[in-house]
N, C-alpha and C positions, 0 to 999 in steps of 0.2 A: 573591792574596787578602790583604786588611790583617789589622792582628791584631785588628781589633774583631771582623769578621767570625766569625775562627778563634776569639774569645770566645764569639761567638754562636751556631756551632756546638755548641761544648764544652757549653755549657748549655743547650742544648735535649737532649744526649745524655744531660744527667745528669739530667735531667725525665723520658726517657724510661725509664730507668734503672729506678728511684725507681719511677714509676707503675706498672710492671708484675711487678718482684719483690719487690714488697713486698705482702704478704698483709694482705687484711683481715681482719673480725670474721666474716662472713658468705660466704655462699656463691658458687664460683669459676666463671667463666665457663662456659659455655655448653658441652657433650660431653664435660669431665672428670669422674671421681669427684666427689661430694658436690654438685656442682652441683644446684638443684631448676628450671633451663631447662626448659620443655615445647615439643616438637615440633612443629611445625604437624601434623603427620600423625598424631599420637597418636591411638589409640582413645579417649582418656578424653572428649576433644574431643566432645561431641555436637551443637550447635549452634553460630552467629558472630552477630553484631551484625545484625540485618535493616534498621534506619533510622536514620535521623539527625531527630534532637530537633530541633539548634541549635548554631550553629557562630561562634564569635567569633574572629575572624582577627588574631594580631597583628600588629608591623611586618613587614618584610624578607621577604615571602613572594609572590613573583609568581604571573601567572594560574593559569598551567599549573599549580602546584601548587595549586591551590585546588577540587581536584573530589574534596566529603568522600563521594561512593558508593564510592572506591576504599577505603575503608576496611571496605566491608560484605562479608560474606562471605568466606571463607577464606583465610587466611594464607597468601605465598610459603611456599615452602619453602625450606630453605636456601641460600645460594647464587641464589637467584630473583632477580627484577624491582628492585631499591631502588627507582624509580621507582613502582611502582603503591603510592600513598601519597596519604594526603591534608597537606600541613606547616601545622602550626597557626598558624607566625610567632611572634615571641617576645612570648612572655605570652598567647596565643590559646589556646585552648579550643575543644571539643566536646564535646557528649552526643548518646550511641548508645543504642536501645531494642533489645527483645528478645522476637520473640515467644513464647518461652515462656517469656520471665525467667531469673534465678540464684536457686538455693536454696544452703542451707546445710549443709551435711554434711563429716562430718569430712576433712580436707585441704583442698587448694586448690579453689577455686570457678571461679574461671574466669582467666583471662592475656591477658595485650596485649603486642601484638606490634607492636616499630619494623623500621626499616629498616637497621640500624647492617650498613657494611659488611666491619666488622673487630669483634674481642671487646673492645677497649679506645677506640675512638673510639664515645660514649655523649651521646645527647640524654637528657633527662629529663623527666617529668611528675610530678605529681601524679596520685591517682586516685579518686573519690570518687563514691560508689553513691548512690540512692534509689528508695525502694520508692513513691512518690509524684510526685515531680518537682516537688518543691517545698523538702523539705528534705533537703541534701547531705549526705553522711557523708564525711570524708580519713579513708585508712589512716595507722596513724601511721608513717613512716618517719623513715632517717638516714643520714649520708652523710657520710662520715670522709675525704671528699677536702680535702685542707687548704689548696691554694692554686690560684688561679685559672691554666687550662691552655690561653688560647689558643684561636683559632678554629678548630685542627686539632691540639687536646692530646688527650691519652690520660688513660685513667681505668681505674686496676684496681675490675672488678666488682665484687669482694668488699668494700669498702668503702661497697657500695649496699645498704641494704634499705628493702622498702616503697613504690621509686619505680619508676614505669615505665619502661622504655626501658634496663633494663639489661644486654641480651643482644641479641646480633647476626641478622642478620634471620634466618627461620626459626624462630627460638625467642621465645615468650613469658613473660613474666614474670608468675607464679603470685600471685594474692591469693586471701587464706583472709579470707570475714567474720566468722569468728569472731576474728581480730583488732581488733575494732569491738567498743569500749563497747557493752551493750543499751541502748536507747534506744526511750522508748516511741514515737516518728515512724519508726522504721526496723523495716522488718519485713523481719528477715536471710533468710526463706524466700519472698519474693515478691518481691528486689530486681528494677526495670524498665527503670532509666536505672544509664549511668556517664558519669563526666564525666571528661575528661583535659585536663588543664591545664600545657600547658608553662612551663617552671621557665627564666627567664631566667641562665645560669647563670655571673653576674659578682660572685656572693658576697653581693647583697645579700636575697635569699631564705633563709630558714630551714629547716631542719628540724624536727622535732616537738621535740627537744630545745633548738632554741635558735643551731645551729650554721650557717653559710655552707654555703649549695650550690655549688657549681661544675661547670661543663659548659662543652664549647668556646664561647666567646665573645670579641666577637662574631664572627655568622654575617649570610651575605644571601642574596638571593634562592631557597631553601627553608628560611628560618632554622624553632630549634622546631621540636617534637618532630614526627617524620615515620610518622604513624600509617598500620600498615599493618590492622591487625584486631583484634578482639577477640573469642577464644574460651571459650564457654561450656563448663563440664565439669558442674555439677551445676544441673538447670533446677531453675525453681519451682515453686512450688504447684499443685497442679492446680485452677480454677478450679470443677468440678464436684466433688471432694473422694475420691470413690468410684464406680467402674465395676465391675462384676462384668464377669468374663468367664466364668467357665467352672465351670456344679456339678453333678456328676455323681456316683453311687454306683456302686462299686467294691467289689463283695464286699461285704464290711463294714467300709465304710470310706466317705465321703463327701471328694470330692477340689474343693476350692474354689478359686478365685484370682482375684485383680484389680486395679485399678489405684489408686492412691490417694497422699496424699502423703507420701513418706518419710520425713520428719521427724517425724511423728505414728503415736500407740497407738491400736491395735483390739484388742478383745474381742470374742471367736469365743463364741455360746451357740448352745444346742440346745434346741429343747422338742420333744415327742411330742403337746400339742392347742392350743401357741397362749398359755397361760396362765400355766405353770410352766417359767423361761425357768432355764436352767442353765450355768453358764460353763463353757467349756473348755480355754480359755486365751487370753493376751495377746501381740498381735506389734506388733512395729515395721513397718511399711510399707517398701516396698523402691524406690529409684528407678522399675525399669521394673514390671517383676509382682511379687506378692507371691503365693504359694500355700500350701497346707496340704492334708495328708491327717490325716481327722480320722477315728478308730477309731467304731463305731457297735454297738449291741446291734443284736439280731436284727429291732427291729421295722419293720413296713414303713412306716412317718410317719415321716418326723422334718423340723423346719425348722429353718435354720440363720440365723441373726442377726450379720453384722457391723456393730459398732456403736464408733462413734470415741470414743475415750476422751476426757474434757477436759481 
């Protein structure tokens, strides 16, 4: 072996070096402490992606990878398929819908999940929601990776936040909308569409600060980001608003509950002829049911009133 070669060795070790013990700002690959990874198999998980919008194909991505249904429905689990993917090609995009949409509630909202076959070889997206499908929302992210790493480099996680595609397959990558400006076109409790947009990742892309991205480049024939799912953990709005389910008197007690959207206030009243309505108190709604046992006098009328707060 000449010595360029043994040069070229030596510095590919000290890149690897470099990329993997060296901590970032943010949080650490995928099954350690402090990591926020979610598990394809997670309970929080309650729904995935049921269709595809629109699919913009970049370069470097042959047939076979171009079948975006492998993207709908449930995530590998760890260790699973890298192949059941749809690869965007570099600068390529899709938007996925949902039939019962993403609401907004405190923690993560829903995660996407690539196909990455080790914790530190990393494709990247952007990722960006709408409650309409017309006007797009980017989370804001940033990416402290400093120098461009090649078509098979390595990238410490922790140097990622806010992009997709930062943990290794199995695990998806958590966004919270409440990281998202209010904005009156964006309704964070009925988002319908996400778009993911692969990040060419040769430095000349930014992040929200201003900064170079970098990701192995370049790549071919599955190049970009390799979309395996998209998991919903908190649905949206419920389109009818309020369901009763169930009102029954219990001693002296009136046991109420139902369905409605979590993110919004009810006000529980009583009256005894219909006329003179009396409050008895205010609840937040609950993802699945919301109930209450409401204490009652002896009389044998009473009607109860939920009514949504504005």
């Amino acid at each position: 072996m000449d010595i360029l070669k043994q040069l070229g060795i030596i510095q590919l070790s000290l890149i690897f070096v470099y990329n993997i013990l060296i901590a970032g700002l943010y949080e650490p690959k995928a099954g350690v402490d402090g990591s926020n990874a979610i598990i394809s198999s997670d309970s929080k998980i309650v729904s995935w992606a049921t269709n595809i919008e629109q699919v913009n194909y970049g370069d470097n991505v042959v047939s076979i990878f171009r079948t975006p249904e492998k993207a709908l429905g449930q995530a590998e689990l760890p260790g699973g398929d890298t192949g059941s993917i749809v690869s965007l090609g570099s600068g390529g995009s899709i938007v996925l819908t949902f039939n019962d949409g993403i609401g907004n509630e405190p923690g993560p909202d829903f995660a996407v999940f690539e196909n990455g076959f080790s914790d530190f070889f990393i494709e990247l997206a952007f990722v960006e929601v709408s409650s309409d499908g017309i006007n797009f929302f980017r989370f804001p992210n940033d990416s402290l990776t400093e120098r461009s790493v090649g078509p098979f480099g390595l990238i410490e996680p922790s140097n990622l936040n806010g992009l997709a595609g930062k943990y290794r397959i199995g695990y998806g990558t958590p966004f919270d909308l409440d990281d998202l400006a209010d904005n009156v076109n964006l309704n964070k409790h009925n988002i319908r569409f996400v778009r993911i947009i692969d990040i060419i990742g040769d430095g000349l892309t930014s992040d929200s600060q201003g900064d170079p991205i970098y990701d192995p480049y370049p790549t071919a024939a599955s190049a970009g980001f390799d979309l395996d799912a998209v998991g919903v953990i908190n649905i949206g709005e419920n389109e009818n608003n309020l369901q009763l389910i169930n009102f029954e008197r219990i001693d002296n007690n009136i046991y109420v509950s139902w369905k409605s959207n979590s993110w919004k206030k009810y006000d529980l009243l009583a009256s005894e002829n219909l006329n003179n309505w009396n409050p008895l108190f205010q609840i937040t709604g609950k993802r699945d049911v919301t109930d209450k046992l409401v204490p009652i006098n002896q009389s044998e009328k009473l009607f109860i009133v939920i009514r949504e707060v504005n």
